[in-house]
N, C-alpha and C positions, 0 to 999 in steps of 0.2 A: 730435271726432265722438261721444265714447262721451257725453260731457255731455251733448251735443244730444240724443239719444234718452231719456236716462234722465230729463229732464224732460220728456219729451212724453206728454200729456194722456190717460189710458186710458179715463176714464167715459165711458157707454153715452148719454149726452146728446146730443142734437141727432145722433145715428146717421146720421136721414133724409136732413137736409140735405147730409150729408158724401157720404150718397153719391151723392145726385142731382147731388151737386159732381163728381163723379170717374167719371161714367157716359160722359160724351162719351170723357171721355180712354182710359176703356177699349175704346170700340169702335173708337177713331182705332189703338189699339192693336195690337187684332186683327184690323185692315186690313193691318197692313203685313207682320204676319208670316204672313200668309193670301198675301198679294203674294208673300212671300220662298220661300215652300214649290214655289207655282203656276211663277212665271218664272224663279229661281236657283239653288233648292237644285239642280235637275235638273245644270244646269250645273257646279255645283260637284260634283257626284258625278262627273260624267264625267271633270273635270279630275283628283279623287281618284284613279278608277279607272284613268286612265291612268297617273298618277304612281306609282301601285302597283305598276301592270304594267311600269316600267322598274324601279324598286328591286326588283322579285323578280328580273327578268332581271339585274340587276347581281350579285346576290349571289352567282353562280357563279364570280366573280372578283372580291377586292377592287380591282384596279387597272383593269378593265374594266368599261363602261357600251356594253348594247344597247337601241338604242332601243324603240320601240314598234312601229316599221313592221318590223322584224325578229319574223316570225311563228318562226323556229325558233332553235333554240339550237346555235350553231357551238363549235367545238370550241378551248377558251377556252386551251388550251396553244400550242394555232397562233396564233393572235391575239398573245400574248402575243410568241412567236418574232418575230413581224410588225412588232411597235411599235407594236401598234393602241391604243388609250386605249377610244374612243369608236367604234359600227360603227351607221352609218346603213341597210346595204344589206350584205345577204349574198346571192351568188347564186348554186350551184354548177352544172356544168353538164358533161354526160360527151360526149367528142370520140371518133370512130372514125376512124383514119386509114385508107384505104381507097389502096392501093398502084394508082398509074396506070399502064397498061401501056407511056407512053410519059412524055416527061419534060412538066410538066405549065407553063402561063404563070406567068407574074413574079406576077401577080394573078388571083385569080379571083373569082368574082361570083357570090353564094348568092342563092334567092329566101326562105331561112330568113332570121328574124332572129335577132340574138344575145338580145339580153334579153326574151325573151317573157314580158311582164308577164303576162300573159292568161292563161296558163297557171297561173301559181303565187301571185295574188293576188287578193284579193278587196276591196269597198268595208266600213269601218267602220259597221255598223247607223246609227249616231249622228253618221255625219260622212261627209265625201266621201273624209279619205283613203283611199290603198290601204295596204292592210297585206297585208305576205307571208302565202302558208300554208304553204310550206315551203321550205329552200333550195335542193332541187335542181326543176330544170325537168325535168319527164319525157321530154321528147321528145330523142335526143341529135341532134348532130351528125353526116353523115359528110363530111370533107376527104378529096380525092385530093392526093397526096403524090408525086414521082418516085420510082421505084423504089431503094432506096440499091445501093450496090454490096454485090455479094456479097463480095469478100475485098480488102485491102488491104494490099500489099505495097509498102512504105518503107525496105526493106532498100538502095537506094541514096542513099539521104540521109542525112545525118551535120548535127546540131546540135551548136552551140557556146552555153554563156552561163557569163559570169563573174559571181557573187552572193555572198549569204551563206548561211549552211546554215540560218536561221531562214525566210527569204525563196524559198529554193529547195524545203524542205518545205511552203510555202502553196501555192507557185508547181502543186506536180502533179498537183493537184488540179482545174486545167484542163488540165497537160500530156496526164495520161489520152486527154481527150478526141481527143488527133490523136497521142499517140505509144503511148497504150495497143494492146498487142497487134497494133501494124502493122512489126516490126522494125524501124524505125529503130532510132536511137541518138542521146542525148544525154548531151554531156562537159561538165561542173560543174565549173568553177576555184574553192574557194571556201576563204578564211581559215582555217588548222588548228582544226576543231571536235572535243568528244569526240561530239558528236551526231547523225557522220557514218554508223556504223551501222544506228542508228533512220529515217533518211533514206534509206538506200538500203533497208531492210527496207519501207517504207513504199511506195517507188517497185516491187520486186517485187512485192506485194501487186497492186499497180494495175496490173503488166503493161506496166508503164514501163522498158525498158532504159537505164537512169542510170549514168553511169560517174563519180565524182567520183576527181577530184584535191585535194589539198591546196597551197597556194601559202603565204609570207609575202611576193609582191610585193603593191605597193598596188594598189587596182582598176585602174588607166589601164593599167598593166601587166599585169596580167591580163588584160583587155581583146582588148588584141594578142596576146597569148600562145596565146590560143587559133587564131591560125591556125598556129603550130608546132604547138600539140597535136592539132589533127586532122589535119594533113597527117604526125603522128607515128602514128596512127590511121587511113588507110585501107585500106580493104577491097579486094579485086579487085571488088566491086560497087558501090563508090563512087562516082556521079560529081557528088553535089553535096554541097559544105560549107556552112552557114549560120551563119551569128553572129545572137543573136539574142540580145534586154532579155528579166529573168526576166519581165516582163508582156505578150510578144509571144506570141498567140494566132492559132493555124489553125482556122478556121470547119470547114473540110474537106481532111483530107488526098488523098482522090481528088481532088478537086477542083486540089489544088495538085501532084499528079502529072501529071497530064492537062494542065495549063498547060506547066510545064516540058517535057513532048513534045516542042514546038514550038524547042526552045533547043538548039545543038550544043555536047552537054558534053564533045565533044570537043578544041574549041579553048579558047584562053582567054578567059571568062567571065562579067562581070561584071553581076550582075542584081540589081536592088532597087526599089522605091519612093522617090519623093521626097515631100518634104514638102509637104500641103496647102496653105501658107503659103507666099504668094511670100518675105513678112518671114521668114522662118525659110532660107530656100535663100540668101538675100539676105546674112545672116549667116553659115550655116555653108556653104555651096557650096552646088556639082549634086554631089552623089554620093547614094547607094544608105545612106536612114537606118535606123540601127540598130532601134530598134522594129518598123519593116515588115517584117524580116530581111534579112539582107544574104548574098546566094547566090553564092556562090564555084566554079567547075568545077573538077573536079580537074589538069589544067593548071596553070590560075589559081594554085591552093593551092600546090602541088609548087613552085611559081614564088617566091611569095611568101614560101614557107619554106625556101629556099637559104638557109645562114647570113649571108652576108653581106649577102645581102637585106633578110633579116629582123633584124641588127643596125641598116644602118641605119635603116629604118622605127621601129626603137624608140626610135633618137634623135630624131626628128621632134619637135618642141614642140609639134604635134597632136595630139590627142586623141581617144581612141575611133571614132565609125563616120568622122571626117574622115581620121583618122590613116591608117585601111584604102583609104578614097579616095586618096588621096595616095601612097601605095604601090600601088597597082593603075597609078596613072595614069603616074608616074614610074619603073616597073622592070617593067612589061609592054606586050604591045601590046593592052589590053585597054580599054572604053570602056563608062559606065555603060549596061546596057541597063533604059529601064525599062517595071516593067511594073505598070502603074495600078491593079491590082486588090493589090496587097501597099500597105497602107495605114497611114501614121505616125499619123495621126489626130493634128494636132498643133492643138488645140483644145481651149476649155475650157469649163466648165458644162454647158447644156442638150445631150446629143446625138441628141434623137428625128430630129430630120430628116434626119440620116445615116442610123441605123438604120429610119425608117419610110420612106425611100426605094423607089418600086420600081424598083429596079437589080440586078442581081445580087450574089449572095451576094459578098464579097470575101473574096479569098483569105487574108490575115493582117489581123487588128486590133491597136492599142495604146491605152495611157494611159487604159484603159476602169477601171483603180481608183485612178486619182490622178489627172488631169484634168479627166473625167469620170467617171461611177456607170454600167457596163453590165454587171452580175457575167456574163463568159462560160461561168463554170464551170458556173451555174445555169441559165444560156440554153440551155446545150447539153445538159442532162439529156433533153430531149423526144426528142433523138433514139435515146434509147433505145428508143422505138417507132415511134418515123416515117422515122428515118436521117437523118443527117448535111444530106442535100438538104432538108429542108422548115424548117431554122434560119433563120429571118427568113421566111418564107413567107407574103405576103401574102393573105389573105381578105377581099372588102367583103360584109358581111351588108345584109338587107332595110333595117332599120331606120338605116343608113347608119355604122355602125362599122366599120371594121377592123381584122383581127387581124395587127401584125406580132407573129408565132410565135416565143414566148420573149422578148418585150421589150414590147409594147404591145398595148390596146386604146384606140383613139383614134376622132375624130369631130370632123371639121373644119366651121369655121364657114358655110364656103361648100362647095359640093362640089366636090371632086377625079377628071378622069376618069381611068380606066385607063389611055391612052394618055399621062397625063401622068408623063413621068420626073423630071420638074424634083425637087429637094432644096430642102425647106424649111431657112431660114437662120434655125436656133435656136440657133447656139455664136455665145465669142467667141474672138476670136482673139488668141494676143502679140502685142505689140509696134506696139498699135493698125492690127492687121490691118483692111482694109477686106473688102466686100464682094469687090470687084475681086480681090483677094488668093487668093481661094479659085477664082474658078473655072476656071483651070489645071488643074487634077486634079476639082473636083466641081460643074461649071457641067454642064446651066444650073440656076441656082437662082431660089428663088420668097420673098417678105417670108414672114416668121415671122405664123403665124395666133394672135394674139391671144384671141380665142374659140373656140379648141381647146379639145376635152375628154378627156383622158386617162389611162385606167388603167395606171401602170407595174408593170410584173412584178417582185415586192421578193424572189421564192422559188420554190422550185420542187423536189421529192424525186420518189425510183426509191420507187414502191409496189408489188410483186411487179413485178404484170405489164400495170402502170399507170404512170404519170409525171402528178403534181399541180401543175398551175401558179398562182401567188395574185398576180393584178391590182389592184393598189389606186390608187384615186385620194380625196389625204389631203383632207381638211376639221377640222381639229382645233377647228373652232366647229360645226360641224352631224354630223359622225360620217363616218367614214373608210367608203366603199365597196366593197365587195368583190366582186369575179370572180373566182370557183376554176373550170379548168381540168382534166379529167379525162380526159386522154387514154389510149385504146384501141387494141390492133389490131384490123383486121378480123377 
């Protein structure tokens, strides 16, 4: 190249021609980039200016990218908490629980909508999108809630669970929620730890009365043991014992006072849940499964833990909540009672349609951190302001979402009426469980809706005198959506 030029021709000769040669091409020239200025630079600037406007918003977090339709900047530490990458939609929005003077329907029906675009966004000068103006919607909510109870006293109930001391200090962190400051009592079998101190410090703290024992039997035996240990442990107020999986959760302990009522814990006693799963009853028996808890009358207990009772029963080649069936059934005159709202929840994957059911609240849940994903520790924070009764408290707003309270906001394909109880069949089940299998315990049920749209609840914290809820529904190609949650009291 450098050759070529350095022999090219510089005298002032035949100028004219040269340029009358190269006249067209100059103006063919200046057409195109007069074209380029008129129909695309515009375009290209826009596309600039928007790219711009995500790489500024991103740089408040190297691991985080907010879009463009996000007019505000969210608070890039919660995000992070969240798992968020990428945030297409931030929406925040403040709830006023407003206390009903009577107990309030399974669903209720707002003429508000939940995402009131119209309020907090606006069109792009240069385009049809909507782009936020800020995240929160001005206008709040108010939900009527039933009144919660004013005091709760569980000073006749006595819990049993056999664990480890690592698993039983995760575990009380939803125990709070139904053992904190209602006197009950819960008895811990668990493996000689040094870190049994920090554990019960931890459980006072939370207004958890925790009683650990130390064992070196294996768990199966520990298991059983604990119906000696609490029938070694009653109270003159005692009249019911429960054996319970460190992942077995009460939604509401009024709620599971108020049932029992109805039960004479006078005689002998046998009260539990069975399994969802005909396949699972079908293998382990009818009896009363251990995750739902298993409610023992004081009778019962006193019965069962006569020594030679309770020797044999430990020789039994059975096993845990069978093991307790099986001694109930052969050394009393006692016969499972059940009562369908204590729930095994013995399913796996998806569980919105248990939870977005409108049914009542159920009395015990399981398997919600190993089966399935339903953090109840965090479900239950709200009722820090709402109480205990508005957990899972169904809303249908204008724009056709609903709020199950502490676990979803969802929006089905087709519409859902109120009066429909039916449970959408979103799990699946062992042991190639069929439909048929489940609805013993939770018919009638309705096919899984496909074009559902779902924000799931991934958190939830006590702010004073507030409780923050974050609903996301992921897109890890187009940016994760956000519903925050701001609930108030009146």
């Amino acid at each position: 190249m450098s050759t070529k030029f350095s022999l090219r021709d510089r005298s002032p000769i035949k100028s004219s021609w040269v340029w009358k040669k190269k006249l067209p091409r100059f103006l063919a020239g200046a057409c195109i980039v007069g074209t380029f200025f008129v129909f695309v630079a515009p375009h290209l600037t826009h596309h600039d200016s928007k790219q711009k406007q995500e790489i500024v918003k991103a740089v408040a977090s190297e691991n985080i990218t907010v879009t463009a339709h996000v007019g505000c900047e969210p608070d890039f530490d919660v995000l992070e908490r969240l798992g968020v990458k990428k945030v297409s939609q931030y929406v925040r929005r403040e709830v006023v629980a407003v206390p009903s003077p009577s107990k309030v329907p399974l669903i209720q029906t707002l003429d508000t909508p939940l995402f009131d675009h119209g309020s907090t966004s606006k069109k792009h000068p240069n385009s049809a999108e909507i782009l936020q103006d800020d995240c929160s919607i001005p206008s709040s909510i108010s939900l009527e809630v039933s009144p919660p109870p004013t005091h709760v006293d569980a000073s006749h109930f006595d819990f049993g669970v056999a664990t480890k001391i690592d698993r039983l200090s995760e575990s009380l962190d939803a125990f709070v929620h139904w053992a904190g400051h209602t006197r009950t009592r819960i008895f811990a079998l668990v493996e000689p730890d040094e870190r049994i101190p920090e554990v019960l410090a931890k459980a006072e703290k939370l207004g958890v009365n925790l009683i650990v024992t130390e064992s070196d039997d294996e768990y199966q035996t520990r298991y059983f043991s604990l119906i000696s240990l609490l029938a070694d442990n009653l109270r003159e107020e005692t009249r019911w014992s429960c054996v319970i999986d460190d992942d077995t959760f009460f939604p509401s302990m009024s709620a599971l006072i108020e049932a029992f009522e109805k039960y004479d814990h006078t005689q002998q006693m046998y009260v539990g849940g069975v399994s969802e799963s005909v396949n699972q009853i079908g293998l382990f028996g009818l009896m009363g499964f251990g995750g739902a808890g298993v409610f023992l009358s004081r009778p019962l207990v006193e019965q069962l833990s006569k020594p030679e009772v309770f020797a044999a029963c430990l020789q039994s080649e059975y096993t845990g909540d069978r093991r307790i069936s099986l001694c109930v059934y052969q050394y009393s005159d006692a016969h499972l009672t059940i009562d369908h709202r204590l729930r095994q929840l013995d399913f796996r994957g998806d569980a919105t349609g248990f939870f977005e059911a409108i049914r009542p609240l159920p009395l015990s849940v399981h398997h919600w951190k190993s089966w399935f994903h339903a953090d109840m520790a965090k479900l239950s924070k709200v009722s820090e302001i709402c109480g205990e009764t508005c957990l899972l408290g169904k809303w249908r707003f204008a724009d056709g979402w609903t709020l199950s309270n502490g676990f979803s906001i969802s929006k089905y394909s087709t519409e859902i009426s109120t009066d429909d109880t039916s449970m959408e069949l979103t799990w699946d089940g062992d042991h190639q469980a069929s439909r048929e299998a489940f609805m013993h315990e939770l018919g009638p049920l309705r096919e899984k809706d496909p074009g559902k749209i779902s924000y799931l609840m991934v958190d939830s914290a006590v702010d004073e005198d507030s409780v923050r809820q974050w609903y996301i529904h992921r897109n890890s190609e187009k940016g994760d959506q956000i519903m925050e949650l701001i609930w108030r009291r009146q």
